[in-house]
N, C-alpha and C positions, 0 to 999 in steps of 0.2 A: 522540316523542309529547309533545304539550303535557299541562301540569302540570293537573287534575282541574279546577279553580277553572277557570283560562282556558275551559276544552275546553265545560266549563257553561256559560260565560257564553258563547262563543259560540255552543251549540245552544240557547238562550233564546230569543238577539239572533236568529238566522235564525227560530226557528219562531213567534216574534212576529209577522217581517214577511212570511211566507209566505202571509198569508190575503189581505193588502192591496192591494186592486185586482185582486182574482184572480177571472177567468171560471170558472163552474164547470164549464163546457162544454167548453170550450176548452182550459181548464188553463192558459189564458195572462192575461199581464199587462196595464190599462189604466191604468197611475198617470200620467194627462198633466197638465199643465204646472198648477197651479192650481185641477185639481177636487179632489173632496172626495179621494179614495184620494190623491191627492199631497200634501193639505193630513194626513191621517192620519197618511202616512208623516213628513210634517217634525215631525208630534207626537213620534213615534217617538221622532224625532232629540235634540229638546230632551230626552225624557226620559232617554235612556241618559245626555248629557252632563249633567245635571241627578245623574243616578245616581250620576257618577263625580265633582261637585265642580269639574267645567268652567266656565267661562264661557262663555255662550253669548252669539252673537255676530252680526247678522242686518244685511248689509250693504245699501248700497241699492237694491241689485240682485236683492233674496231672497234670496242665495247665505248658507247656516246654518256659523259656525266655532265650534266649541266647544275653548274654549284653556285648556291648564294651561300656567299664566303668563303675564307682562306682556309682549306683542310691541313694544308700545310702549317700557317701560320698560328692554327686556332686551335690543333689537335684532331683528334680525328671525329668524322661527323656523321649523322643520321643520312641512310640514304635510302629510298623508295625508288618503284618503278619496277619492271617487268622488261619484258620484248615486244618487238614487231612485226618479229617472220612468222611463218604458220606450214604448220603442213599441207599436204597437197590437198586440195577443195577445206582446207577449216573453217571455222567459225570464225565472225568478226572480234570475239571476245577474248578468247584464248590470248594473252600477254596482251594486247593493245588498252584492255581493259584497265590493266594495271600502269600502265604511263599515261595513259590519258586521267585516270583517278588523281596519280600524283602530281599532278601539273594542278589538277582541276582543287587537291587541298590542301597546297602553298597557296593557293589564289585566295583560298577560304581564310586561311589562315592570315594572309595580309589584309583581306578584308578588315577582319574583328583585329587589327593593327597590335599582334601578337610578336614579340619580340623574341629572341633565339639568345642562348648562351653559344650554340654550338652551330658550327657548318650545317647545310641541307643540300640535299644533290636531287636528282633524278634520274635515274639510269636505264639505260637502253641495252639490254644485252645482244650481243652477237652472234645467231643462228643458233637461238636457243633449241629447236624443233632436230634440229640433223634434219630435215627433210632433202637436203640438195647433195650434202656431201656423208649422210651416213653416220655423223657422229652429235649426238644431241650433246645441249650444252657447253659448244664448244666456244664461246666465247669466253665464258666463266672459268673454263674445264686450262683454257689456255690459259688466265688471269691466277687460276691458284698453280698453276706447274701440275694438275693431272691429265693434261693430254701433252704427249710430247712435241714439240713444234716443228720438228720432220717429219712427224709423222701426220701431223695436220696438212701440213705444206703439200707432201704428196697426196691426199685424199679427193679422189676424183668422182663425179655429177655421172650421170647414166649415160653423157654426152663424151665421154674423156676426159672434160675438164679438169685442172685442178684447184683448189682451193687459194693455193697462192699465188696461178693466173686471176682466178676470180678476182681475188684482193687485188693485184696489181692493178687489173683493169679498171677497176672501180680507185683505184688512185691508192691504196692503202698502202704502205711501206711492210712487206713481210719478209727483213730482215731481221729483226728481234722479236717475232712471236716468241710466246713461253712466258714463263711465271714474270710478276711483276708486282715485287715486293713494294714499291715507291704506292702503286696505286694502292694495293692493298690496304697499307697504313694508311691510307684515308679514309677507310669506312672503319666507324667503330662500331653501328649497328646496321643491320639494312632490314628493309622490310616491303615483301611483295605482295602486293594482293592480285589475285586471280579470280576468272568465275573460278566457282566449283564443278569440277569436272562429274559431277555424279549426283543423286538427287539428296543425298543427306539433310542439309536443308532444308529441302522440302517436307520432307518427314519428319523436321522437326520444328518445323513451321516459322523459323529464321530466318530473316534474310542474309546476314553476315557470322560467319564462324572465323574460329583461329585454327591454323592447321597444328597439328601432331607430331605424330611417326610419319614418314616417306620411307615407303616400302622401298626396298632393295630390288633394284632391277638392271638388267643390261640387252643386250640385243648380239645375236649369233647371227653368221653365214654357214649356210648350210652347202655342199655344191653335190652334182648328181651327176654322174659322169654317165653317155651314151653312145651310142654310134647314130650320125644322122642318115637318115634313110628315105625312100619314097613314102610318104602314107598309102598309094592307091596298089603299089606292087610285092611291097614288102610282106610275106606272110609274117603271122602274129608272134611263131612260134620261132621267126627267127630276128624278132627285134630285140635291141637291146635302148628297151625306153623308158629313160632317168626319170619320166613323167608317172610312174607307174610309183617311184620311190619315193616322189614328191609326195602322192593322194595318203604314204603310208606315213609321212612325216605329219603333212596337217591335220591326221585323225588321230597321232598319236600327241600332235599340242592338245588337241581338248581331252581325250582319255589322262594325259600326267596332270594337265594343271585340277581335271576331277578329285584326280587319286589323291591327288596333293593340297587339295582347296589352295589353287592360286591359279595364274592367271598367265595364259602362254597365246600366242597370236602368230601366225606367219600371212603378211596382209603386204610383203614385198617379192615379186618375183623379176627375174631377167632369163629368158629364154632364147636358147643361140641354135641353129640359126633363126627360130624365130616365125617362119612358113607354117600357115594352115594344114597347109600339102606335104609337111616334111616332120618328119619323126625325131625330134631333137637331138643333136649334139652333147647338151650341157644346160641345166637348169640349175640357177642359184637361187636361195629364199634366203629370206630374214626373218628370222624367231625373235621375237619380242616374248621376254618370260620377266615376272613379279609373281611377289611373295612376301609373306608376312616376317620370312628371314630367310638369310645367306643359301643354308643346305636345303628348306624347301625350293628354291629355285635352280641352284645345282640340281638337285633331284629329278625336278623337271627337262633342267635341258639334257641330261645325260640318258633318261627315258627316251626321250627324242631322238636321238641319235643312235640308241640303241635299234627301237624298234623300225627307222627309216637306213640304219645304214650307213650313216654318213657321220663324220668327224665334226662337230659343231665349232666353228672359227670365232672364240672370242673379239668381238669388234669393241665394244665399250660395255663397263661393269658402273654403275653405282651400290655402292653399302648403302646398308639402312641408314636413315637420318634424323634420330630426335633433335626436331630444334629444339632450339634454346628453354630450358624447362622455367627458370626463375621469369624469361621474358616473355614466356609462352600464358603462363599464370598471369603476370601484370597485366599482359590486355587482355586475357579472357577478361578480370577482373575489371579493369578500364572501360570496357562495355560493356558491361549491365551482365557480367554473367553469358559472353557468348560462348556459345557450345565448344568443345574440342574437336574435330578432327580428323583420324588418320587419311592418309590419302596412298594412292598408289601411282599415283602421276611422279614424273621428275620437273624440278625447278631449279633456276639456278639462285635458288634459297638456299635450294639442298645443298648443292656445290661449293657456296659458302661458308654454310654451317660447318660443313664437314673439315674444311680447312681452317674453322679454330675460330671464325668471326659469327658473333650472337648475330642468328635470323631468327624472323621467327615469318607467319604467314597469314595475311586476310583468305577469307574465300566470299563471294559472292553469290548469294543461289542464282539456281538456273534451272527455271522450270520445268526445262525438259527433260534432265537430267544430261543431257546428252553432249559430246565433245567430241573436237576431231573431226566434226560435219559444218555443214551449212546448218544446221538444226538445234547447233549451241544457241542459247539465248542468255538472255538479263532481260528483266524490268528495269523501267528506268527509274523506278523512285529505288528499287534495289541497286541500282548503281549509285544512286545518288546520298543514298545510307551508308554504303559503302567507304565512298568520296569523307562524308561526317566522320566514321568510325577512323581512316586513316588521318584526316585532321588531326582527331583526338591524340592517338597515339603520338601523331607528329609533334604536336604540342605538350607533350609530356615528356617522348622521349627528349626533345631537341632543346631543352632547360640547363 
């Protein structure tokens, strides 16, 4: 059991951010990428590190690090933390879990008045989810130079928006989006912890793992060309309706990812013009595919596109990601033998890792197994195991 102080300050830190961007309906989460609940939530952020004597640190990508001590001057440092956007209706846990953890075992940590060789940050990444503008990880994705910064800039919300009005309006300067080698050099480790998106955990009767392999995944646009028409006048026989191409697209995501044991989803649509009454125009979806590798997932979306018709429009790719193997072994090893692993979610662990900086990854169980809902959970002594487990680490790694 964590020490009174800690345990407080992280039931503070959660039931702060439990109200923010939350449907009341729904019970679910809407914090995307630059509206006011996301812009709330980074308030959030500045004040905990504000609370604790941080620097706070806002790079040019929005991405928020709140550092005790000079990365600059001290080399480069151990950094924790997650996000705070969420996809549309999410769970409270998904990345908020992970900045509120880290706040909550630096505070552990100065508790038992543990002392640092090296810098500590916290970090807040920026529209880790893609839920607003379509592109996940794009904080991180900006941060190592794999998304490029025009093409971020131009990336527009279901409303027209763009990404770098967003930013502007929310005060952000997006004249030098893109890589940002300065900040980079300042982390020499990082470390996220997340629920666990699925019930592994559970099944193996843990409350905290280390993550693995992250499965290779990207997300397509599919488009379905029509003619719009009456619904009540138009015979059957002389429609030409993209809606008919869509039903063979999302029967053909679950037949490939069958063939293929993996994982293919189309759970985004934009229908033009849009009428009950009116026989569409133009339907676009989003294929979300994963896989245990590259060409199973290829394989999948090319399936797709075959059997639906349609030219599948690369939007964002991530490759597979073995974190960090020597630092993946240390903390299994650091806590008591916690289990390994794989996952098939993306994180912007992954994002790091893959750009040449040792991650590695907590996970949290979650009862329900379930994510991406209102229905994501944690126990609180499993978060608070959690909170001890990254202590540990913190205090190992950060010597």
């Amino acid at each position: 059991m964590l020490p009174p102080m800690t345990t407080s300050t992280f039931d503070a830190m959660w039931q702060a951010l439990l109200p923010v961007g939350r449907d009341v309906t729904s019970g679910g989460y809407r914090r995307f990428a630059w509206t006011e609940p996301d812009l709330t939530a980074r308030e959030w952020f500045a004040g905990e590190a504000e609370a604790r004597g941080l620097t706070l640190v806002v790079d040019r990508n929005g991405n928020q690090w709140a550092w005790s001590g000079d990365p600059d001057r001290d080399g480069p440092g151990v950094v924790v933390g997650s996000h705070l956007d969420s996809v549309p209706d999410g769970g409270a846990f998904d990345g908020p879990l992970g900045v509120v953890s880290a706040f909550a075992a630096l505070d552990l940590l100065r508790e038992r008045g543990v002392a640092f060789d090296r810098p500590l940050a916290v970090a807040n990444f920026t529209d880790e989810e893609g839920a607003r503008f379509g592109v996940a990880c794009a904080g991180s994705r900006l941060l190592t130079g794999v998304l490029d910064p025009d093409r971020a800039r131009g990336l527009r919300d279901g409303d027209g928006n763009t990404m770098a009005g967003a930013m502007r309006a929310a005060g952000q300067d997006v004249t030098h989006l893109g890589a940002d080698r300065e900040t980079l050099g300042r982390i020499g480790t990082f470390v996220e912890l997340h629920v666990e998106q699925g019930p592994g955990l559970v099944d193996l009767g843990r409350p905290v793992g280390v993550a693995g392999r992250i499965w290779p995944h990207g997300r397509w646009r599919l488009d379905f060309h029509g003619e719009a028409n009456h619904a009540g006048t138009t015979r059957l026989s002389d429609r030409k309706d993209p809606m008919l191409a869509l039903a063979r697209a999302v029967l053909a995501a679950r037949s490939q990812a069958e063939q293929y044991d993996a994982l293919a989803t189309i759970g985004r649509l934009r229908v033009e013009p849009g009428g009950t009454n009116a026989v569409p125009s133009l339907v676009q979806a989003w294929l979300d595919a994963r896989g245990p590798d590259e060409a199973v997932v290829r394989a999948v979306v090319d399936g797709v596109g075959r059997e639906s018709g349609a030219t599948p429009v690369e939007e964002s790719w991530t490759p597979a990601v073995d974190l960090d193997g020597g630092l993946r072994e240390r903390l299994a090893t650091l806590l008591d033998g916690a289990p390994v692993l794989p996952t098939g979610a993306g994180h912007d662990a992954g994002i790091l890792a893959a750009a040449g900086i040792p991650a590695a990854m907590l996970f949290v169980r979650n009862p329900t197994g379930v994510s991406h809902s209102p229905a994501e959970h944690a126990e609180r002594d499993d978060c608070l195991a959690g909170v001890a487990a990254l202590a540990t680490v913190l205090e190992e790694l950060g010597r």
